[in-house]
N, C-alpha and C positions, 0 to 999 in steps of 0.2 A: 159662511166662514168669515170670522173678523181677522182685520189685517193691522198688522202694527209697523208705523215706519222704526225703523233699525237707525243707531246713533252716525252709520254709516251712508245711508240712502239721505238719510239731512243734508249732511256734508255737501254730496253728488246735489243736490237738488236744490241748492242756498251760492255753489257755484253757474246755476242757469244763470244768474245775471249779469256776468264778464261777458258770457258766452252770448247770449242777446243781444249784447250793446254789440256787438260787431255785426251781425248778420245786416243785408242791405235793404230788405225791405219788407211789409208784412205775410207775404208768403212765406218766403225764408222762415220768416221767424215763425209763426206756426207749424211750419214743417221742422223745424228744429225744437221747438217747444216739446210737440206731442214726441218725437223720436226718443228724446232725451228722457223725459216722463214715462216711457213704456220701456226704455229701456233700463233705465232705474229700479220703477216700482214690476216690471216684469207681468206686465197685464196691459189688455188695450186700453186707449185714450183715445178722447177726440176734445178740441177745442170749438168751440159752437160760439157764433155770434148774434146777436139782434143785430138786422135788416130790417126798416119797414115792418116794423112789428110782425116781425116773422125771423125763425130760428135759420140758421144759415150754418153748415160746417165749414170753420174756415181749413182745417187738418185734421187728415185720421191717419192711427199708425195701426195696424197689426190685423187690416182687414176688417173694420169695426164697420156694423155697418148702420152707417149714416141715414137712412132711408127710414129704419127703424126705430131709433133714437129721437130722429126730430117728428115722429108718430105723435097721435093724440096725446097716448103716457108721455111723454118730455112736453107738453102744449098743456099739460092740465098741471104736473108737478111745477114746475118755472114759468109764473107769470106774473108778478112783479116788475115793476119799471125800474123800482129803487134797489137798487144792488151794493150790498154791503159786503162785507169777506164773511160767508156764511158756508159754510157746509152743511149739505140735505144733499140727506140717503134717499135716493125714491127708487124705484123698480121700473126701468127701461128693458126696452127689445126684448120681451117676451116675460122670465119669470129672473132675469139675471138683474143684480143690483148693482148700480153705479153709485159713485162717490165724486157729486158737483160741487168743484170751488169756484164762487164766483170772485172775477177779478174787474177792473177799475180799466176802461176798452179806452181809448183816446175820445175827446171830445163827447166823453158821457157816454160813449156807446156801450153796452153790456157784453162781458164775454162771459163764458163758462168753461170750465175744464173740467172733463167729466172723464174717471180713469174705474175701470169695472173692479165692484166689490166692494165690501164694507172697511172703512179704513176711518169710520167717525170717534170710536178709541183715540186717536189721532189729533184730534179737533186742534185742539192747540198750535201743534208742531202746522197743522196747514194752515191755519190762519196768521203764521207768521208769515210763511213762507207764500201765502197768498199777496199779503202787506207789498215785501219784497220783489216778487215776480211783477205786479200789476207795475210798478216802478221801472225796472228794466224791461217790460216787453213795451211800452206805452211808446216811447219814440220810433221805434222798427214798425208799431202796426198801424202809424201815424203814415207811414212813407208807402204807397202805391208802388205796385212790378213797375221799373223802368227797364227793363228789358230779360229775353228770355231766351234761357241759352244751359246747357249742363248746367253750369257754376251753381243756376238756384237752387237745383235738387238733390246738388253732390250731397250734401250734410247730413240731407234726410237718407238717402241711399247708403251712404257710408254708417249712418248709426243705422240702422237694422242690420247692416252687412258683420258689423261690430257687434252688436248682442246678441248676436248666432254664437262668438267662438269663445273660448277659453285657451285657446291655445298661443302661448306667447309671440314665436315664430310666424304665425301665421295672421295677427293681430298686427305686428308691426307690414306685414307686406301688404297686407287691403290699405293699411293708413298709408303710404307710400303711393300705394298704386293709385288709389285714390284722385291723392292730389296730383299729381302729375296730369290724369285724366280730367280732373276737372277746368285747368286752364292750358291744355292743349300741352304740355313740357314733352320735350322729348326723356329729358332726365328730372331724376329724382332723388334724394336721398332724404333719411329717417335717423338720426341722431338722438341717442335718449345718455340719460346721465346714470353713471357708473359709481355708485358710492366708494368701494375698493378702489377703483382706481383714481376717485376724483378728478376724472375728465369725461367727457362727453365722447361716446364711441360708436359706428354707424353700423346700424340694427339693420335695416334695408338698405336698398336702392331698386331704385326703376331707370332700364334703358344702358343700364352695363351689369357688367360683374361686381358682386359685392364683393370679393374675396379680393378686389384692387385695392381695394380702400380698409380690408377689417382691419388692419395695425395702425392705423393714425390714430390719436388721440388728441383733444381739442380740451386745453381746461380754459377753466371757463375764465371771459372775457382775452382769450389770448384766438386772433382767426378771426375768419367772419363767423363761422360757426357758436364761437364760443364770446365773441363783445355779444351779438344777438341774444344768446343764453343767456348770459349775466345782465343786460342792460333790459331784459324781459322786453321788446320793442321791435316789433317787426322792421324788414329793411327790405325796398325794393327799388334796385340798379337797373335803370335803361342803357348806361355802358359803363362796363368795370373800367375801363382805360380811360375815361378821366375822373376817376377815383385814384389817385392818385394813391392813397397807402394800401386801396386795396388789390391795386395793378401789380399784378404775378401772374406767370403764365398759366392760360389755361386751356392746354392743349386737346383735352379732352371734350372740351365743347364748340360746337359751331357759331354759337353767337354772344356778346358781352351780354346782354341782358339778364339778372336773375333775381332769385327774392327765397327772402331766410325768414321765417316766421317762428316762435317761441311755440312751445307747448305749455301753454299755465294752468295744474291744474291747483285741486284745494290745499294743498301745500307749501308748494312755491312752482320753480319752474321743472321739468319735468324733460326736456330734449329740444330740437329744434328740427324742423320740415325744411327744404331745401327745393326749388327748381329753377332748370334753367331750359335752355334750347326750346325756347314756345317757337311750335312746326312751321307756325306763318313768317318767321325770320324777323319779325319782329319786336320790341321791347315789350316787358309785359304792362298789364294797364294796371291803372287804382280799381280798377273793379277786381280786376285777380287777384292782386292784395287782399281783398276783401272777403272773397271766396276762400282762399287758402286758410285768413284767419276764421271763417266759419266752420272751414274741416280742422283746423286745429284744435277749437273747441271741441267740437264731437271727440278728436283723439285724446284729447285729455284726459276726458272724464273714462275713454276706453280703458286709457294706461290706467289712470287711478283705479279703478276697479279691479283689475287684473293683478294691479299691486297687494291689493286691500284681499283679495283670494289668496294669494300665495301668501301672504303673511298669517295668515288667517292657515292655512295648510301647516307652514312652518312652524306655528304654535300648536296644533292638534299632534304632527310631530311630536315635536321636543316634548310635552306632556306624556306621550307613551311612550319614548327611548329613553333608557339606560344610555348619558352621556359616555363612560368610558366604556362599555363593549359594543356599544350601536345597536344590541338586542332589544328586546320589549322590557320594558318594568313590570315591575310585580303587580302596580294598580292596572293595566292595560291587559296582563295574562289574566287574574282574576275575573276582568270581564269578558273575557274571550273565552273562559272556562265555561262557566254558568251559557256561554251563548253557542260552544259545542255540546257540553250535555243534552242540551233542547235538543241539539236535532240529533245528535245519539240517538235519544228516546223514539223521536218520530221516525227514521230512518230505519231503526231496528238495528242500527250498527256499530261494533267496537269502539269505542274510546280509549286511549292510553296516557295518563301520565308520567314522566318519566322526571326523576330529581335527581342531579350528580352534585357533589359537593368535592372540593379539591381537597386532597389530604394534606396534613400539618401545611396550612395553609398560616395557621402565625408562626413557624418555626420560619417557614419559606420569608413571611413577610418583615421578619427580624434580623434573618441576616443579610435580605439584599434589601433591605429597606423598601420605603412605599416607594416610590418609583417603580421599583423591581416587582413589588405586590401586585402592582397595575399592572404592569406588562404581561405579568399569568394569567391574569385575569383577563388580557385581551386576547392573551395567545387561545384559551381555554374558548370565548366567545366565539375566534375566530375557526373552531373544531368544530362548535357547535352550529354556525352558519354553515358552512360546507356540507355536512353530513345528513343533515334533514330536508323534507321535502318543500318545497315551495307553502304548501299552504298548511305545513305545522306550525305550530307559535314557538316562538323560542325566545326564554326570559331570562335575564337575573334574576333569581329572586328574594338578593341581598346577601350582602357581607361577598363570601367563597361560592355563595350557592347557586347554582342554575336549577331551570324546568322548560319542559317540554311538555308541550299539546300533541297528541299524533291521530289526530280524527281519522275514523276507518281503520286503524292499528292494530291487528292483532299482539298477543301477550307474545307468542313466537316471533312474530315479524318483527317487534318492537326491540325485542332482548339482541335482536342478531344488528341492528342498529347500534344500540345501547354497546352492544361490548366493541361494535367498530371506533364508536366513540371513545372509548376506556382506553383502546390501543394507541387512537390518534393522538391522545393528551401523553400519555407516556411518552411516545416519541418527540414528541414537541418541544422547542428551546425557543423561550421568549427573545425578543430582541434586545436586551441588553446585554452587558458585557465588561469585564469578561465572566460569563458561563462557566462554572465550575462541575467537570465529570461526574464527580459525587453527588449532584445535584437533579433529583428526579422531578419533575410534576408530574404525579398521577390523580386519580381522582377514580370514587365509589360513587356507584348508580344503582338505585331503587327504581321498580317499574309498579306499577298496580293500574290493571285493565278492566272497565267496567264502569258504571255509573255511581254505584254504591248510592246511600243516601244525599249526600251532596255532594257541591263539589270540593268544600273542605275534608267531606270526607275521604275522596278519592287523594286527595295531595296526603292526605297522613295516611292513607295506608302504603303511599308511595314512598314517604317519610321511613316509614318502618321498616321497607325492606332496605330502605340506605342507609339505618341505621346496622341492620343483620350485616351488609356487606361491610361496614365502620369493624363492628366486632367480628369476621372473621378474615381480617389481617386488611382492612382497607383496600385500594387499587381493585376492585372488581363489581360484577353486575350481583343483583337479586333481586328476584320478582316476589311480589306477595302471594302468600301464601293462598289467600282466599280471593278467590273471584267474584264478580257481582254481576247478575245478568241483565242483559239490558231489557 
C-alpha cells in the first residue's frame, strides 16, 4: 500500500521542532520523536542510531520490534557512512516495508527514522522535513540522561495515551492527569481557549472538583492564567507571596509554589497547563519546568488534531444539512438512496420513498413574507424529524419539498406514517405572529415502494402519486399505483 502525507500531518510534523528544543535530553527526545511520528503518520516508528559501526535503537513506539529490524535485512539495506536526507524503501522484519529517513545525528553520528510502509510518493515533503528535524533534534541528542525519574518518560506515555482517544472530555483529563503525575502536583488544572467567549476557560483539573472553577473565565493576558497565554512563556513560582502583583489568596492550596506552561500548537497558542502543591512541600525545580513543557508539547499537537477532526466532521456536516430545517439535502439523500437500494436488493427487503410537498406554499410565502416562508418550512422539517425512525433519511428536497428514505417500509406501514404526517402539518402553527385562524399549512404525500429500475426511478413514481394527491384537492396521501419487486 503507498502512503501519502496529508497537508495536515505536515503541519503536525514541521511543529516537532518547538517541541524538541524543549525536551531535556537524548532520551526524551527520541521517546518523543518516535511518539509523535507514530502518532501522526498512525504506524510504528523506530529511530536507529550508528554505534561503533553497529545499528543501535535509540526509541521505539507501538511495539516495533527492534530485534528484527536491526537483522541482517536492516545491516545489508544501510550501510553507508555518508548520510545525506535520502529516503530508501527497503523490506525489514520479515516481508513488511519501511520508509528510512536519514538525519544529521550530532557530531557526525548517523541516525535513521524508519516508520513502516511505503510513503516514498512523499519524497519531497520528507526531505524537507528531514532538513528540519536533523536541526531541532541535534542539540537534545547531544545532551546524555542526567537523571532518571517519571518526568523522562511522561511525554512518551502521554502521547500513546493520546492517540488511543478521540474523545474531547477525555483527552483533556489524561493531559491534566498527566501532568500533574509527572512532577509529583497534588493539583492541576487544564485551560484551553474558547473562541465564543474570547477567554480561556478550564476543561480539567486534577486533585479537586472542576465544577469549582467551570464559571471563571481568564482573557487573555488578564491573571496568571491568561499574561502566560498571551505572553506564549512559561512561568515557574517558588513562592507566590513575594510576587508581589501576583499575591492573592490562595486558599485552596498547601504551598506557594507553582508553574503555568502555554500550550503552542501550529497555530498560535491553544490553552495553558497549570500545577501546584508538589507532595514533597517543596518549590518546584527547572527540571519540572521542563518536563511539563515536554508534556505540553505532546498536548498540543493532541488538541490540534482533535481540533483538525472536528472541523473536519463540522464540514462533512454542513455539506449534507439543509441550513434552515437541519434535515439532509438533496445531494446527501441522493446518495444515501442509491446506497439503500443496494442492500434493498441483497436483503430482499422493502424500500419506501416517500415525497410531501407543502400546499400553496407561494400564496403562504406572499402573504407572510420570507421569514414567515421559513418558519413553515421549519415547522414542516420539525414534523418530519419527530415522526420517522431513527435510521430513515429525511431531506429537503428543495424549494417546499421534502423526501423520505424508509429502508425495510412496507407500502401499508409507510402510508399509515405518511398520513400521521399529513395530520401533524395541518395542526401545526409556525412560530411567528401573529397567526391568522384562516390560515392553514397542510401539505400532499406521494408514497412508491419498491426498487423499480433506479433510484430516480423510484423518486418519480413517488413524484406521481404526489402529483395524484395535488389534483385530487391537495392535503392528503397517495401511493403509486404500481409496485416493483425487489
Amino acid at each position: 500500500m503507498i502512503n501519502l502525507i496529508l497537508p495536515d500531518q505536515l503541519q503536525e510534523l514541521h511543529a516537532l521542532g518547538a517541541i524538541l528544543s524543549s525536551v531535556p535530553d537524548r532520551e526524551a527526545a527520541g521517546r518523543t520523536l518516535v511518539a509523535r511520528l507514530s502518532a501522526v503518520l498512525d504506524v510504528p516508528t523506530v529511530l536507529i542510531e550508528r554505534r561503533a559501526g553497529s545499528w543501535q535503537a535509540v526509541a521505539a513506539e507501538r511495539n516495533v520490534p527492534a530485534a528484527a529490524i536491526l537483522g541482517g535485512a536492516w545491516q545489508a539495506a544501510v550501510r553507508t557512512d555518508e548520510y545525506e536526507h535520502v529516503v530508501t524503501d527497503v523490506a525489514l522484519a520479515g516481508r513488511e516495508r519501511w520508509t528510512c529517513l536519514s538525519l544529521r545525528g550530532p557530531g557526525g553520528k548517523a541516525l535513521v527514522l524508519a516508520f513502516a510502509g511505503d510513503w516514498t510518493l512523499s519524497v519531497k515533503l520528507l526531505l524537507e522535513f528531514a532538513e528540519a528535524l536533523s536541526t531541532a533534534l541535534a542539540p537534545a541528542m547531544a545532551r546524555p540522561a542526567r537523571h532518571s525519574n517519571a518526568g523522562l518518560t511522561a511525554a512518551y506515555a502521554l502521547a500513546r495515551r493520546l492517540a488511543r482517544t478521540n474523545d474531547r472530555d477525555q483527552l483533556y483529563q489524561l493531559i491534566v492527569n498527566a501532568c500533574a503525575r509527572a512532577v509529583g502536583a497534588r493539583k492541576a488544572s487544564l485551560s484551553v481557549y474558547d473562541d465564543e467567549e474570547r477567554a480561556l476557560v478550564i476543561a480539567a483539573t486534577s486533585g479537586y472538583p472542576a465544577i469549582l472553577v467551570k464559571h471563571l473565565r481568564f482573557p487573555p493576558g488578564i491573571g496568571i492564567i491568561g499574561s502566560v497565554f498571551l505572553s506564549r512563556r512559561p512561568l515557574r513560582v517558588d513562592d507566590i507571596r513575594t510576587q508581589l502583583a501576583l499575591a492573592k489568596p490562595r486558599l485552596r492550596y498547601r504551598t506557594p509554589s507553582f508553574m503555568s506552561v502555554p500550550l503552542l500548537g501550529v497555530g498560535g497558542a491553544l490553552g495553558v497547563v497549570s500545577v501546584a502543591d508538589r507532595r514533597t512541600g517543596e518549590p518546584f525545580e527547572r527540571r519540572d519546568l521542563g518536563t511539563i513543557r515536554g508534556l505540553a508539547g505532546v498536548a498540543a499537537l493532541a488538541l490540534d488534531r482533535m481540533r483538525a477532526i472536528e472541523r473536519s466532521q463540522t464540514v462533512t456536516r454542513e455539506a449534507a444539512i439543509d441550513m434552515l430545517t437541519g434535515l439532509f439535502n438533496r445531494r446527501h439523500f441522493m446518495q444515501r438512496l442509491e446506497e439503500e437500494l443496494e442492500r434493498a436488493r441483497r436483503q430482499g427487503a422493502p424500500l419506501t420513498a416517500v415525497m410531501l410537498d407543502v400546499d400553496n406554499f407561494k400564496q403562504l410565502n406572499d402573504r407572510l413574507g420570507h421569514p414567515g416562508g421559513d418558519a413553515v418550512l421549519r415547522v414542516v422539517g420539525d414534523v418530519l424529524r419527530r415522526s420517522v425512525r431513527l435510521f430513515d433519511v429525511c431531506a429537503r428536497f428543495g424549494g417546499d419539498e421534502f423526501a423520505i428514505l424508509m429502508p425495510g417500509s412496507s407500502s401499508d406501514s409507510s402510508a399509515q406514517i405518511a398520513e400521521r404526517i399529513r395530520q401533524d402539518v395541518e395542526g401545526s402553527r409556525p412560530l411567528i405572529g401573529p397567526w391568522s385562524d384562516e390560515l392553514r399549512v397542510t401539505a400532499s404525500i406521494g408514497i412508491a415502494t419498491g426498487t423499480g429500475t433506479s433510484g430516480e426511478d423510484l423518486i418519480a413514481r413517488a413524484d406521481e402519486a404526489l402529483y395524484a394527491a395535488k389534483r385530487d384537492g391537495k392535503n392528503r396521501v397517495r401511493r403509486s399505483p404500481d409496485t416493483a419487486r425487489l
